[in-house]
C-alpha positions as a printed NumPy array, in Angstrom:
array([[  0.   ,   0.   ,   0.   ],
       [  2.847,   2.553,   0.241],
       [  1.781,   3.73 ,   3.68 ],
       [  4.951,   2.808,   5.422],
       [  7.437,   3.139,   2.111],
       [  8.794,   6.268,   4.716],
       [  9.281,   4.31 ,   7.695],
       [ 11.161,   1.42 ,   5.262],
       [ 13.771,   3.954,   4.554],
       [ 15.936,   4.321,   8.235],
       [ 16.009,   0.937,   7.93 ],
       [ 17.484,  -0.005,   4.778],
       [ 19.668,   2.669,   5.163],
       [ 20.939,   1.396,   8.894],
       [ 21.303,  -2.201,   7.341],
       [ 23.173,  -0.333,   4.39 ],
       [ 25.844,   1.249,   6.68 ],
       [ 26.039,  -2.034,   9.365],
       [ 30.026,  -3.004,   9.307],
       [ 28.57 ,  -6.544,   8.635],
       [ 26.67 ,  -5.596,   5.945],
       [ 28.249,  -6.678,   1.936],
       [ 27.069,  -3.102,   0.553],
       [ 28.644,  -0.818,   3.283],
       [ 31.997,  -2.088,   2.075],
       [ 31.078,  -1.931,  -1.37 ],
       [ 29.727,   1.737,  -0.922],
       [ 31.317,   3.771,   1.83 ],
       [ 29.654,   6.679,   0.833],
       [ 26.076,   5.558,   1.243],
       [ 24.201,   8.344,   2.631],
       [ 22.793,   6.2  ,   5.763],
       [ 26.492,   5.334,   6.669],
       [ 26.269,   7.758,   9.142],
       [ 23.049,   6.864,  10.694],
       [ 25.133,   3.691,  11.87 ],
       [ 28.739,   5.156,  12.623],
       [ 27.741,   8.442,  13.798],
       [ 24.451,   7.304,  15.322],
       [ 22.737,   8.975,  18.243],
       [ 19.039,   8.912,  19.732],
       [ 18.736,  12.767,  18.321],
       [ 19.541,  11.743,  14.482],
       [ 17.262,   8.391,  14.994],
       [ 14.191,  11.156,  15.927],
       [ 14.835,  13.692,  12.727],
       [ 14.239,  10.168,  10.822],
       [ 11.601,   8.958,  13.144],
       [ 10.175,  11.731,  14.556],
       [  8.253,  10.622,  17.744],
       [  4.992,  13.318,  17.084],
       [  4.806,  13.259,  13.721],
       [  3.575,  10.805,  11.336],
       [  5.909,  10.427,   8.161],
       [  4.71 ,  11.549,   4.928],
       [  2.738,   9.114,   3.368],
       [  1.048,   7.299,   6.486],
       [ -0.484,  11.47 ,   7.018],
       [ -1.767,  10.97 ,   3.894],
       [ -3.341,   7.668,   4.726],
       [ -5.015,   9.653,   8.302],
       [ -5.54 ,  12.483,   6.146],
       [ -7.71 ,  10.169,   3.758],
       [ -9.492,   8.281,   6.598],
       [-10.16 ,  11.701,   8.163],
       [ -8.458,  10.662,  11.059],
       [ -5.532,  12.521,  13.314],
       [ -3.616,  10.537,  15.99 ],
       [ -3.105,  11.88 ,  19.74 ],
       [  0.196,  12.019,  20.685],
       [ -0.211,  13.245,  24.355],
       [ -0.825,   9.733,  25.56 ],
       [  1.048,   8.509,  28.218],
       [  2.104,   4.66 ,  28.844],
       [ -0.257,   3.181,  31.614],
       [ -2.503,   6.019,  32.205],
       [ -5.663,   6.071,  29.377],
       [ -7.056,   9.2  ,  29.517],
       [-10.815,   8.25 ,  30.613],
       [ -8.993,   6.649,  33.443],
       [ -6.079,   8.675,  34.418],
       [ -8.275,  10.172,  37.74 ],
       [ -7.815,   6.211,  39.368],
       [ -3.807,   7.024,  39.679],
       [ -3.617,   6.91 ,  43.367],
       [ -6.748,   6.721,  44.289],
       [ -8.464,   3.715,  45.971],
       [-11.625,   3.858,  43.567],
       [-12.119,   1.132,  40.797],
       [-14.572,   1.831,  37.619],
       [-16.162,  -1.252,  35.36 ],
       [-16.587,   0.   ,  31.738],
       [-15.99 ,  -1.922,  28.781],
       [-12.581,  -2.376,  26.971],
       [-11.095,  -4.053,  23.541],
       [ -7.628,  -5.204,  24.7  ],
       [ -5.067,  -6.426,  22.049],
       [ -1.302,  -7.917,  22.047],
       [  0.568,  -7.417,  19.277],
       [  3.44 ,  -9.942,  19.207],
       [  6.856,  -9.236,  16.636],
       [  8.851, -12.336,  16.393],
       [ 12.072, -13.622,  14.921],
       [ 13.46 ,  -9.859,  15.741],
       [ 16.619, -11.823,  17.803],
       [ 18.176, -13.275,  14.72 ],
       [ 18.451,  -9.874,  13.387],
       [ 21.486, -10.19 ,  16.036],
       [ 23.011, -12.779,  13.215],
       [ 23.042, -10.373,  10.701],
       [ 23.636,  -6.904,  12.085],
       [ 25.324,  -4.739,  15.236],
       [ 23.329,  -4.148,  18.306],
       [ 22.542,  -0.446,  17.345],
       [ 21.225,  -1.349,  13.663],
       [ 18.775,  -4.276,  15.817],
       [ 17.774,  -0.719,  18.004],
       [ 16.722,   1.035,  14.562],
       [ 15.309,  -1.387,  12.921],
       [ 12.979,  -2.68 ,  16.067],
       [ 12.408,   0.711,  16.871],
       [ 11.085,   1.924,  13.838],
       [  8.967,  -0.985,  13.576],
       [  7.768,   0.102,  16.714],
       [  7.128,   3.74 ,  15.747],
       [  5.276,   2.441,  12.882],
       [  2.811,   0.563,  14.979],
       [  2.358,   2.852,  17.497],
       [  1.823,   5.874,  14.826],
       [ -0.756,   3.329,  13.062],
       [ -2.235,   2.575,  16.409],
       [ -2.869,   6.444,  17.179],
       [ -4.359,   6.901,  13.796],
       [ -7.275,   4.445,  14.556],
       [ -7.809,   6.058,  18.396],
       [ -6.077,   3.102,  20.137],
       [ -4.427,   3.707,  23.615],
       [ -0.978,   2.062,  23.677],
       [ -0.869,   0.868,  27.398],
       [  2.471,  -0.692,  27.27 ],
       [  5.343,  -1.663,  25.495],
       [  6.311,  -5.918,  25.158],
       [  9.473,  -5.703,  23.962],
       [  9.219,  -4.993,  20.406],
       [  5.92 ,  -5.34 ,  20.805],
       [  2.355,  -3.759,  22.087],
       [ -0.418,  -3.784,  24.187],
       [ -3.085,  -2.042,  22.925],
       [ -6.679,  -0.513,  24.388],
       [ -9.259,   0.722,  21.788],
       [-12.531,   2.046,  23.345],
       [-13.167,   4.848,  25.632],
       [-16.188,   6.543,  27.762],
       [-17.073,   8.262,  24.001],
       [-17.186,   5.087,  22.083],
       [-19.52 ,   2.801,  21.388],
       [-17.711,  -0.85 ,  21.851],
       [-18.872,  -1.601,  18.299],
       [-16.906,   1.244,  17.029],
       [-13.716,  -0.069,  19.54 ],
       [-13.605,  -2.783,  17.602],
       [-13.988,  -1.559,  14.307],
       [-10.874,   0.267,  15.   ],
       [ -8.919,  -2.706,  16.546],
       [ -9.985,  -4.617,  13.55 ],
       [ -8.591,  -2.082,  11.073],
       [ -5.275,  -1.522,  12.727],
       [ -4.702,  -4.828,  13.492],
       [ -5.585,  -5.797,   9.668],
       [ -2.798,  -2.301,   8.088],
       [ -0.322,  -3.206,  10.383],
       [ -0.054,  -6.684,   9.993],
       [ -0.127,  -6.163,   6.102],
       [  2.972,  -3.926,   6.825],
       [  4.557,  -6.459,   8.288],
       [  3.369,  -9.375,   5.933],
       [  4.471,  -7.313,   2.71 ],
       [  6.194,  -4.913,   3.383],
       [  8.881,  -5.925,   6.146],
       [  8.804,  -9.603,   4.665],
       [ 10.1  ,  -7.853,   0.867],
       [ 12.635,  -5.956,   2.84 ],
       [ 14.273,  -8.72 ,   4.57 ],
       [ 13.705, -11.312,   2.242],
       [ 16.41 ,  -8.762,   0.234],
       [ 18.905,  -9.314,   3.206],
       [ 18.531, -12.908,   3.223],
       [ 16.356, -12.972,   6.59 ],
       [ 12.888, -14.632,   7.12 ],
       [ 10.54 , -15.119,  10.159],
       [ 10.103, -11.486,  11.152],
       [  6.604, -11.68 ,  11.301],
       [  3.625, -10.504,  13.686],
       [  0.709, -12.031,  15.793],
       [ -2.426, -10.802,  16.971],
       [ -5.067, -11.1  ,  19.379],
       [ -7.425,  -9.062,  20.422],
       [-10.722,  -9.174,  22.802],
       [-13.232,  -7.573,  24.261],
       [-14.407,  -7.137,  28.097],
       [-18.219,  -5.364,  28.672],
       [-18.629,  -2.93 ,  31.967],
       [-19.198,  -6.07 ,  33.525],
       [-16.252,  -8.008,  32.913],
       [-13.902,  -5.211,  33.202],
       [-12.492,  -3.289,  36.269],
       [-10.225,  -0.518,  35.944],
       [ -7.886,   0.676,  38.89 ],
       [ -4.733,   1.82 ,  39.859],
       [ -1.812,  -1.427,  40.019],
       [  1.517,  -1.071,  42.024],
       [  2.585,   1.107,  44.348],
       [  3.37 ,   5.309,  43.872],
       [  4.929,   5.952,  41.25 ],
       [  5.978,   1.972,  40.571],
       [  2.261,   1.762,  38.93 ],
       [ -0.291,   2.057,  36.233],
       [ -3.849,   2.926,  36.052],
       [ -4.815,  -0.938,  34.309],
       [ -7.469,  -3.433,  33.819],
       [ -8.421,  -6.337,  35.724],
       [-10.296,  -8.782,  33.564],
       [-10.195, -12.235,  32.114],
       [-10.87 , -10.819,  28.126],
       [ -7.321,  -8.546,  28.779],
       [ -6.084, -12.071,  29.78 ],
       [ -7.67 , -14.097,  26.607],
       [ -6.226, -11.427,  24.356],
       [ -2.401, -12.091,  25.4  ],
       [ -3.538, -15.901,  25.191],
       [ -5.191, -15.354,  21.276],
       [ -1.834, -14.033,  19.966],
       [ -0.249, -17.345,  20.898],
       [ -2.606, -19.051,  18.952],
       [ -2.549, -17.11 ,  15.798],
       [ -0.429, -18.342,  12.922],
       [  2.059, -16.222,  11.36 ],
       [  0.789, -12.776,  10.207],
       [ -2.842, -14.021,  11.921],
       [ -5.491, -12.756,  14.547],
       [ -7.165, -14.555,  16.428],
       [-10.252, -13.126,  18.171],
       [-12.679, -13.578,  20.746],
       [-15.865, -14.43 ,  21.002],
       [-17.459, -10.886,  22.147],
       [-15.314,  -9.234,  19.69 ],
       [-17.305, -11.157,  17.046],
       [-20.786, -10.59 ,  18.28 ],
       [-20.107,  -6.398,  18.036],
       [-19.336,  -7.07 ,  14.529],
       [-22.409,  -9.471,  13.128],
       [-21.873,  -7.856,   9.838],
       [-18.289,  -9.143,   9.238],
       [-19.374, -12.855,  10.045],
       [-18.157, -14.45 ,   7.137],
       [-14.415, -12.888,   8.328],
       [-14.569, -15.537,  11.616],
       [-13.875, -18.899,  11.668],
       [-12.703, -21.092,  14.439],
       [ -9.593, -21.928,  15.25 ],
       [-10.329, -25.317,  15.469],
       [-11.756, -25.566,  12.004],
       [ -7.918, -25.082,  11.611],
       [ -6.286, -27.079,  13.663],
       [ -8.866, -30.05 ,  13.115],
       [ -8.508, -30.248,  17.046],
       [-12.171, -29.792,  18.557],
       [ -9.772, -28.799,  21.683],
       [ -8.879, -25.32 ,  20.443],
       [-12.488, -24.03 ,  19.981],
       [-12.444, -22.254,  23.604],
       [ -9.603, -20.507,  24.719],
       [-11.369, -20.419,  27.905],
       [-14.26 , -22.985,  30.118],
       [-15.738, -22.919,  32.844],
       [-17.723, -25.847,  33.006],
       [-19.337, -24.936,  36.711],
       [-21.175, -21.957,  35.045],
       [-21.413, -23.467,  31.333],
       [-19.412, -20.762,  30.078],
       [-17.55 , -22.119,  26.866],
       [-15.388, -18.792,  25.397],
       [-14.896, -18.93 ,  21.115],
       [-11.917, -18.161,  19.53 ],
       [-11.561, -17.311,  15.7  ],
       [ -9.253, -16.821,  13.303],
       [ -9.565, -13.342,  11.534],
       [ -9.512, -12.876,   8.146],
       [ -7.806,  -9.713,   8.097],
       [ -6.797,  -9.42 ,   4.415],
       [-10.24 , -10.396,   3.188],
       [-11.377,  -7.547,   5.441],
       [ -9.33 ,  -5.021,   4.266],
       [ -9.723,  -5.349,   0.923],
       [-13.639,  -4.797,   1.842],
       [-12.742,  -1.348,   3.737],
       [-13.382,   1.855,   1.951],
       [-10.006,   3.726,   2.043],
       [ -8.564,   0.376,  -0.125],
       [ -8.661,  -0.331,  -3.82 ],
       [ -6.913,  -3.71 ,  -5.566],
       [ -5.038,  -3.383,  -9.085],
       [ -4.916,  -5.845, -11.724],
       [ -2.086,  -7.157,  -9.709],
       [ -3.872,  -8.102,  -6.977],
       [ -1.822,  -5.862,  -4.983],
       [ -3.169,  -3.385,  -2.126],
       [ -3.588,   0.462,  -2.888],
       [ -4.721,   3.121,  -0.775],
       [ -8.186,   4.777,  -2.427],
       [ -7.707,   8.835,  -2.765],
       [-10.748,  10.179,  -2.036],
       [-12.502,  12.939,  -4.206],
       [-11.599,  16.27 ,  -3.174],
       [-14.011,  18.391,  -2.488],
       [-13.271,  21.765,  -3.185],
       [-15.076,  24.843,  -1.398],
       [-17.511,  27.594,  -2.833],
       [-17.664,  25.164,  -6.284],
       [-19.925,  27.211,  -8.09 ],
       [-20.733,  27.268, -11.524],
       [-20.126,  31.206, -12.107],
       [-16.414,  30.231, -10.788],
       [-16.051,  28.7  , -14.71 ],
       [-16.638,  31.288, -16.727],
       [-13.084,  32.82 , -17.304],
       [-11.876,  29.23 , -18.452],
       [-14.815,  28.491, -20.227],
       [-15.495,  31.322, -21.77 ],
       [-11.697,  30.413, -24.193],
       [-14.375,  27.079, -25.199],
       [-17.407,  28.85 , -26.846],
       [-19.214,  25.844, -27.492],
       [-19.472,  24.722, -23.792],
       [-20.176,  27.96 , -22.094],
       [-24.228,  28.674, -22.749],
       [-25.528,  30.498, -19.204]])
C-alpha cells in the first residue's frame, strides 16, 4: 500500500551502513552510513520523529479523516487517568489487544546491536503511529511489541472494535508485505507478527490503579485482557485470532470468523477459555484480516492483486458554476448560461 514506504527507509539505510553488511563495504559513501557510525538517539528522531507521522502514512489519516493523539502517556488512558492513586475502581468496557513481533533476535546474526535498536524501533514507531491513527491507547510496550486498548467513555464498543480490527488488519499487512520484501532482500525470514485481540463489557472489566506510587499504572483487571495475550499465541504467522465478544459487536463481518479449530482439526482449540461450573464455553476465531481489508473503503486492488490506498474525491469549497466562466469562456461551445 505505500503507507509505510517512509518508515522502510531508516532501515534499509541502517542495514546499508552495518560493518557486517556486503554493501557498506562496497559503498562507503552511502548516505545512511552515518546513521550507523555516527548514530545517536537525536539523528534516529529527525528520521523517526516521535509526534509526527511520516509523509505518506499522514496521507493515509488524512484520507481516513483521522488525526492521531500524541499526548498519551504509557499506563494512564485518559478516561482513566483520575484512578492514579486513588483507591476507587470503575467497570466500563474495553477491547484489549497484544501485538506480538517475532524472529526480531536473529536480526542479532546479521547486524550490530545499534542497527537491531533502529530497525525494532522503527517498527515500533510504525505501529504505534498506526495505532494512534485508529484512536487506540498504547498501554504498554512488550518488547518490540504492544499492548493495545481501543474504546473509551465516548465510544460505542462496536466502534472499539472496528478500530482494533482495522489496525490490526494495516499493520499486519505492513509487516506481511512490506517488512517480509525488505528482509527477504537481506537474506532474513521469520520477522513476522501475531495478533489477538478481545473484548471485556462494563461487567467483565475493572479498571484501577496497580503497584505502588509511582511503581504503577492505572490498568485493567479482567479475564478478556487475559484471553487477548492468550489469542496471539494461537494465531499463525501474520494471523489474529479473536474472541468471542469481539465477534458478536461485529455481526456484519461474520463471514471474516472462523474457528480456530476448524484449523487445527482439534475440537480442543475451539475455547480458549471454560468454565464448566457456570457453562461458560469462550470462542476463539481466526480473523480474516486481508479479506477484510480489501472490503474497507479507504482500499482499492489493481490488476495485480496488490493493495492500494483509495484517494478520495476532493471536495473543493464555494464550487460554483459562475467560478467557470473565465476558463470556459476560451471554449465557446461549452459555455451557454
Amino acid at each position: 500500500m505505500h503507507i509505510f514506504d517512509d518508515y522502510l527507509k531508516p532501515i534499509r539505510e541502517a542495514i546499508a551502513a552495518d560493518p557486517k553488511s556486503k554493501r557498506f563495504h562496497e559503498n562507503l559513501s552511502f548516505s545512511g552510513e552515518s546513521i550507523n557510525k555516527g548514530f545517536d538517539f537525536k539523528s534516529f528522531n529527525q528520521q523517526v520523529p516521535e509526534k509526527r507521522l511520516l509523509p505518506n502514512l499522514a496521507d493515509f489519516a488524512r484520507e481516513l479523516g483521522l488525526s492521531p493523539n500524541f499526548e498519551q502517556r504509557l499506563g494512564l488512558h485518559p478516561d482513566f487517568a483520575h484512578l492514579k492513586h486513588s483507591e476507587t475502581l470503575e467497570d466500563h468496557y474495553i477491547v484489549s489487544m497484544f501485538v506480538d513481533i517475532k524472529g526480531s533476535t536473529n536480526l542479532f546474526k546479521k547486524y550490530t546491536p545499534r542497527t537491531v535498536w533502529i530497525i525494532t524501533n522503527t517498527i515500533q514507531r510504525a505501529a504505534i503511529h498506526t495505532c494512534l491513527i485508529f484512536g487506540g491507547y498504547v498501554h504498554r510496550l512488550q518488547g518490540d511489541g504492544l499492548f493495545v486498548y481501543f474504546g473509551s467513555k465516548n465510544m460505542s464498543a462496536e466502534l472499539a472494535v472496528k478500530r482494533a480490527l482495522q489496525f490490526s488488519s494495516v499493520f499486519t499487512y505492513f509487516v506481511k508485505e512490506d517488512l517480509k520484501n525488505l528482509f527477504y532482500e537481506q537474506g532474513i525470514e521469520n520477522i513476522l507478527t501475531r495478533i489477538g485481540v478481545d473484548l471485556g463489557y462494563d461487567r467483565d472489566v475493572v479498571w484501577g490503579m496497580a503497584g505502588i506510587g509511582e511503581i504503577s499504572e492505572v490498568t485493567t483487571c479482567s479475564l478478556h485482557t487475559s484471553l487477548a495475550s492468550k489469542m496471539q499465541g494461537k494465531a499463525v504467522s501474520n494471523g489474529i485470532v479473536v474472541g468471542e465478544y469481539i465477534k458478536k459487536e461485529s455481526p456484519l463481518l461474520n463471514e471474516f470468523y472462523s474457528t480456530v479449530s476448524a484449523r487445527t482439526g482439534s475440537e480442543s482449540d475451539r475455547y480458549i477459555f471454560r468454565n464448566p461450573e457456570e457453562s461458560f464455553y469462550y470462542t476463539q476465531y481466526d480473523f480474516d484480516w486481508l479479506k477484510f481489508l480489501k472490503r474497507q473503503d479507504f482500499i482499492a486492488t489493481d490488476l495485480n492483486g496488490v493493495l492500494q490506498l483509495k484517494n478520495k474525491a476532493v471536495v473543493i469549497p464555494n464550487r460554483n458554476i459562475a467560478n467557470l466562466a473565465p476558463i470556459a469562456a476560451a471554449s465557446k461551445p461549452y459555455y451557454n448560461f
